[in-house]
Phi, psi and omega in degrees: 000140183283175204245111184305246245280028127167121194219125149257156192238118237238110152348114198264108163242158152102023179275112183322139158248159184251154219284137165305113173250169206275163164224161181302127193288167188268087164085006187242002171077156202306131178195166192274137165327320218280356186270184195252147180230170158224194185282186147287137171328308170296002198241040175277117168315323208254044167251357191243349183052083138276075185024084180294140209260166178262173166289176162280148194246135160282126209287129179289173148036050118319098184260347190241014187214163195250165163246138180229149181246120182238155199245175197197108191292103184239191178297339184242024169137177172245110168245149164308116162224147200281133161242208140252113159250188149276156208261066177314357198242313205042051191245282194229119222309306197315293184307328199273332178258009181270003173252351155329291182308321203296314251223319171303185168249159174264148182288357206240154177289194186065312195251147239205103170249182194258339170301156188280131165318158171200181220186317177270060172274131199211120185227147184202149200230140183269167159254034166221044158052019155267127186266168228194113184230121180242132173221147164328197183238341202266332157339293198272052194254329168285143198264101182255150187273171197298002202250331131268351155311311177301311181289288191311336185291314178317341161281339176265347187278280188325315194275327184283338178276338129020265179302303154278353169257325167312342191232020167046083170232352185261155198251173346207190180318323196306142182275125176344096186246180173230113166278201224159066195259132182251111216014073190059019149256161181263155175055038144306165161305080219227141177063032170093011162151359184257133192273157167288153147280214183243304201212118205265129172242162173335141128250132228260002206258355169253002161316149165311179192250326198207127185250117154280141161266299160200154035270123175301160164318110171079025168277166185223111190277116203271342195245139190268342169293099173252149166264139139242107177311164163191152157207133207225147175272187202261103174288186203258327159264325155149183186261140179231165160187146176250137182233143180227180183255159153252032314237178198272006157296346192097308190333108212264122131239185180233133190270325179232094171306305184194124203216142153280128174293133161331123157335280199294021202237347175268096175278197194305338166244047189084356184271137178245144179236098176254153183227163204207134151274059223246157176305219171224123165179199195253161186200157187247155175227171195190091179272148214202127137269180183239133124312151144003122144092332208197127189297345215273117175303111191257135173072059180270126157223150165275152175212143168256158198196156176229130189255143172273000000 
């Protein structure tokens, strides 16, 4: 095992990679990574009083998934949101999920990220906890404005630090940054004109506002007791949420229109837990908070899950 206090990880070439595929453009409907994208109109956050979200605590001892960070265009912005994925290469936890991120699909529609796939990932970890990402230059090839050029550098900052508090590679107290090397150089020129920094740390103000952890998307539960994991940031009337069926037509009814999570069911760091009885079918579930002033389900997000 390599030595949490200073473990290099040597560039990796030649690993099958899987074929780029389109993904949703920031408000433009389906186009190839290498186009250029910008933000959506709609999505300045502090036009919605969104909350700034805290960090996340990372699920320790994932021994077969990954944490991947993908971003996804909603009514109240465009944020980052966490999935699990599985861990095909099983070589090195950082590198396998930042090509994770490049090369895979996310489990949930929508969502997305604007980098190019890649194979040639070079990591390397400090003992003082700085991570080291060396990537090709065709990764940053898409020409993106300055409001997502920040949220993808912030996707390789979340999964690789991620990535790394999961699998116990970070050593004391200290917080977790990120360098960010373009084929071995440093503060390139990246998406078509936005320079790096010398160090990248979380910025927690492009987290979702509301995470389902699980049931993830498009899982399938063998036990009719499901737990729903979640983590909400704090709102000012509180957090909600509705769960419906599905019937084998598509057809939605409702089982919970709208019901709140409990205060005292949010700890501190915003992580929640319900537990449901549901029969065996299929079902969409859906958590929101409310503000102050205003009806609008903020930070709406969904997961469809199938109980046997």
């Amino acid at each position: 095992m390599h030595s949490l206090f200073s473990q290099k990880i040597p560039r990796r070439i030649g690993v099958l990679g899987i074929a780029a595929a389109l993904v949703a453009a920031a408000g433009c409907g389906l186009a190839n990574r290498e186009s250029s994208f910008e933000m959506p109109a709609n999505a300045s956050a502090e036009t919605m009083n969104v909350p700034v979200s805290g960090d996340a605590s990372e699920q320790m001892d994932v021994l077969t998934r990954l944490p991947v960070y993908w971003l996804e265009n909603t009514e109240s912005g465009v944020f980052l949101y966490r999935e699990y994925l599985d861990d095909t290469r099983h070589s090195e936890p950082i590198g396998d999920a930042i090509w994770t991120l490049l090369s895979a699909d996310p489990a949930a529609p929508h969502r997305y990220t604007l980098m190019k796939p890649s194979d040639e990932i070079g990591v390397s970890i400090s003992n003082t906890n700085v991570i080291t990402l060396d990537l090709p230059a065709k990764v940053f090839s898409a020409h993106l404005d300055e409001g997502l050029s920040e949220r993808s550098i912030q996707q390789l900052v979340f999964t690789a630090t991620a990535a790394a508090a999961s699998s116990g590679l970070l050593v004391g107290q200290a917080p977790a940054t990120v360098k960010i090397l373009v084929d071995g150089k440093a503060n390139a020129a990246v998406f078509g004109g936005h320079r790096l920094k010398d160090a990248y740390e979380r910025k927690t103000e492009f987290m979702a506002p509301i995470w389902v952890i699980d049931p993830q998307f498009g899982t399938t539960l063998d036990d009719e007791k499901v737990t729903f994991n979640g983590r909400t940031t704090k709102f000012d009337i509180g957090t909600f949420y509705s769960l419906q069926k599905k019937d084998a037509d598509g057809k939605l009814s409702i089982i919970t229109a709208q019901k709140q999570v409990i205060d005292g069911k949010i700890q501190d760091d915003g992580s929640f837990s319900l537990v449901e009885r549901l029969s065996p079918g299929s079902y969409q579930l859906s958590f929101w908070g409310v503000e102050s002033g205003s009806d609008a389900k903020i930070g709406e997000v969904s997961t469809e899950f199938v109980v046997k």
